[in-house]
C-alpha positions in Angstrom: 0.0 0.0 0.0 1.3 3.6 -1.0 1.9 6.0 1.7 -0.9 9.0 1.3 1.0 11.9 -0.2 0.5 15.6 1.8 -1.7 17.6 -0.6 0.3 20.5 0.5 3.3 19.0 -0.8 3.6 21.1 -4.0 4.4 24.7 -3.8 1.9 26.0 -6.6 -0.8 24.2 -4.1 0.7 25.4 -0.9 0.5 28.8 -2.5 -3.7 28.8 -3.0 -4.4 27.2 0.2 -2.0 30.2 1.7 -3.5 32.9 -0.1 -7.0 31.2 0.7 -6.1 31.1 4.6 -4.9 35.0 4.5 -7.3 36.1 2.3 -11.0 34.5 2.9 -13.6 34.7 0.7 -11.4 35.5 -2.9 -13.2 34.5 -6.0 -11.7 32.4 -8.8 -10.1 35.2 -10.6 -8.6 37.3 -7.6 -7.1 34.4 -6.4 -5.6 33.7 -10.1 -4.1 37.3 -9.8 -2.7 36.9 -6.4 -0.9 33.3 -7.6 0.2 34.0 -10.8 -1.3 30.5 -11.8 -2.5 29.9 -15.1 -6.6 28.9 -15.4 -6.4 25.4 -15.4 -4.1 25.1 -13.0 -5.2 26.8 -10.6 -8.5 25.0 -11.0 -7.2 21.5 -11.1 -5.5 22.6 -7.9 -8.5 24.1 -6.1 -10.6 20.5 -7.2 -7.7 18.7 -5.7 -7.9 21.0 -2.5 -11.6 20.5 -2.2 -11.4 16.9 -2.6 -9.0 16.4 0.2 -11.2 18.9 2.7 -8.6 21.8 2.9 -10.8 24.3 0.9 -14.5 24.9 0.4 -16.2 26.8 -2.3 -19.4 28.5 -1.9 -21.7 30.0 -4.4 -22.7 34.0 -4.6 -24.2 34.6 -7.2 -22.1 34.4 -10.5 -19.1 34.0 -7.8 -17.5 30.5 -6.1 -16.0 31.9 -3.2 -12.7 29.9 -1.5 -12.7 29.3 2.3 -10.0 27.4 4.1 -11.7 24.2 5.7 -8.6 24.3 8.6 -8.6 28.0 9.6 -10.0 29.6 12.4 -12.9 31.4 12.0 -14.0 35.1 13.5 -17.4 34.7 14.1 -20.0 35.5 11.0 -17.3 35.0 8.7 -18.4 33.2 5.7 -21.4 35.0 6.1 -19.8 38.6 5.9 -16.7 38.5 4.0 -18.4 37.5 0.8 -20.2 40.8 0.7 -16.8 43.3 2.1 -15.4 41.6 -0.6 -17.4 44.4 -2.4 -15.8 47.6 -2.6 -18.7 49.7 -2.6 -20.4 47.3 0.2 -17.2 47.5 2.3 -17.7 51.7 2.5 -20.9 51.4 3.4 -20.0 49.1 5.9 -17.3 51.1 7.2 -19.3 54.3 7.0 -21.3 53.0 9.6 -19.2 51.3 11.8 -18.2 54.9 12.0 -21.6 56.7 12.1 -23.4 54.1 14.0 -26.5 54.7 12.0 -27.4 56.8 9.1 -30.5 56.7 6.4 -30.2 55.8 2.5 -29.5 59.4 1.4 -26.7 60.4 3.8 -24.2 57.1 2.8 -24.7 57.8 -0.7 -23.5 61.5 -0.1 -21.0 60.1 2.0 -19.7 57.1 0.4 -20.2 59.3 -3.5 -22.8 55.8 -4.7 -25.9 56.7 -6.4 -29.1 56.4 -3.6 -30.2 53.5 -5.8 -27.1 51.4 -6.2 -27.3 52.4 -1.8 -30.2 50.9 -1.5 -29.5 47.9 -3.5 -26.6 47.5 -0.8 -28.2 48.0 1.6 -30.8 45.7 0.8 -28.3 42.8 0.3 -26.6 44.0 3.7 -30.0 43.8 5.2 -30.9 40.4 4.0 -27.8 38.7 4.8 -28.2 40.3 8.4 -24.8 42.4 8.5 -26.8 45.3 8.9 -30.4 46.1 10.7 -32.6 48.7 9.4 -35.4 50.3 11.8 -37.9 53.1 10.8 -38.1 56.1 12.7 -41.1 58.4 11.9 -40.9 58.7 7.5 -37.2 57.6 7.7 -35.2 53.9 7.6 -31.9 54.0 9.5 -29.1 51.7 8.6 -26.5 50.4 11.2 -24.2 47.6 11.5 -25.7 44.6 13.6 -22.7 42.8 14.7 -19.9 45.5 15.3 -17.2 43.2 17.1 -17.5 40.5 14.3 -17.3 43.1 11.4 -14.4 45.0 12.8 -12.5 42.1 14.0 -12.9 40.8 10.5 -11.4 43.9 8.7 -8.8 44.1 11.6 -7.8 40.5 11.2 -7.5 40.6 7.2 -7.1 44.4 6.3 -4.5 43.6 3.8 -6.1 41.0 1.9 -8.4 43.8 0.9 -6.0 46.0 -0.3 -8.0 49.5 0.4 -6.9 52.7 2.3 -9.9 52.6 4.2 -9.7 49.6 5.7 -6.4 50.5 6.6 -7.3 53.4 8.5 -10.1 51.9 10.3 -8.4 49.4 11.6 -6.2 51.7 13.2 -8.6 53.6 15.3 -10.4 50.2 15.8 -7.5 48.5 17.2 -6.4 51.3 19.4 -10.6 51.9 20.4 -11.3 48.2 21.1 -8.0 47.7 22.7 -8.7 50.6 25.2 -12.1 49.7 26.0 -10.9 46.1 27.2 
């Protein structure tokens, strides 16, 4: 009998399920432009991932998102990192982890979106529970549900975003939520 071999053992493999680990949530084609890898590799590489339970896809929408089976997970995750995957998502998020709460028409003045394309975000942001929207008189306000999970999850993988913003708010969360404990 054959010794099992460790599906970690190549380094173009090692690579994905790296980047994977660091950077939850990555479609198919961010991940190809992180490792360099051709198409085909990469997704004969991901199959052979998945079938040995080290990665796990999941469908959103048009999207198969990447999750490493063998990381540790920060709360909500796989719930919420699919959608701050989404630039315009992630500033309204971060808007109001700032603001605390704020109606359609202020974040789209704020974050410089059409109140449309807002609400659409908002909607999915809604839906998916990240954010709560309550009516006050006329008006909906918009804040974020879960503020320890969301920021811990920028804090924990602000670079695999690659955006200023995230950058700076982890700053001020770090310092905010280190003084407060």
């Amino acid at each position: 009998m054959r010794e099992l071999e460790d599906p970690l053992a190549l380094e173009s493999r090692n690579s994905i399920y790296k980047s994977i680990s660091k950077n939850p949530g990555l479609h198919f084609r961010e991940l190809q432009r992180r490792t360099k890898l051709a198409v085909g590799t990469l997704q004969y590489h991901l199959d052979y991932l998945q079938k040995n339970h080290l990665v796990r896809g999941e469908r959103e929408g048009k999207f198969v998102r990447f999750y490493s089976v063998r990381a540790k997970t920060i709360g909500e995750e796989t719930k919420i990192m699919p959608l701050l995957r989404h630039e315009s998502m992630r500033h309204i998020v971060l808007y109001l982890m700032e603001k605390q709460r704020a109606t359609n028409k202020v974040i789209a003045r704020e974050t410089g979106l059409s109140p449309s394309t807002v609400s659409w975000h908002l909607k999915k942001l809604a839906e998916s529970g990240v954010i709560i929207k309550k009516r006050s008189g006329k008006k909906s306000f918009f804040s974020v549900a879960n503020k320890s999970d969301v920021g811990k999850l920028l804090v924990h993988y602000r670079k695999s975003f690659l955006d200023g913003l995230v950058d700076g708010f982890a700053e001020i969360w770090k310092e905010e939520y280190l003084v407060e404990k």
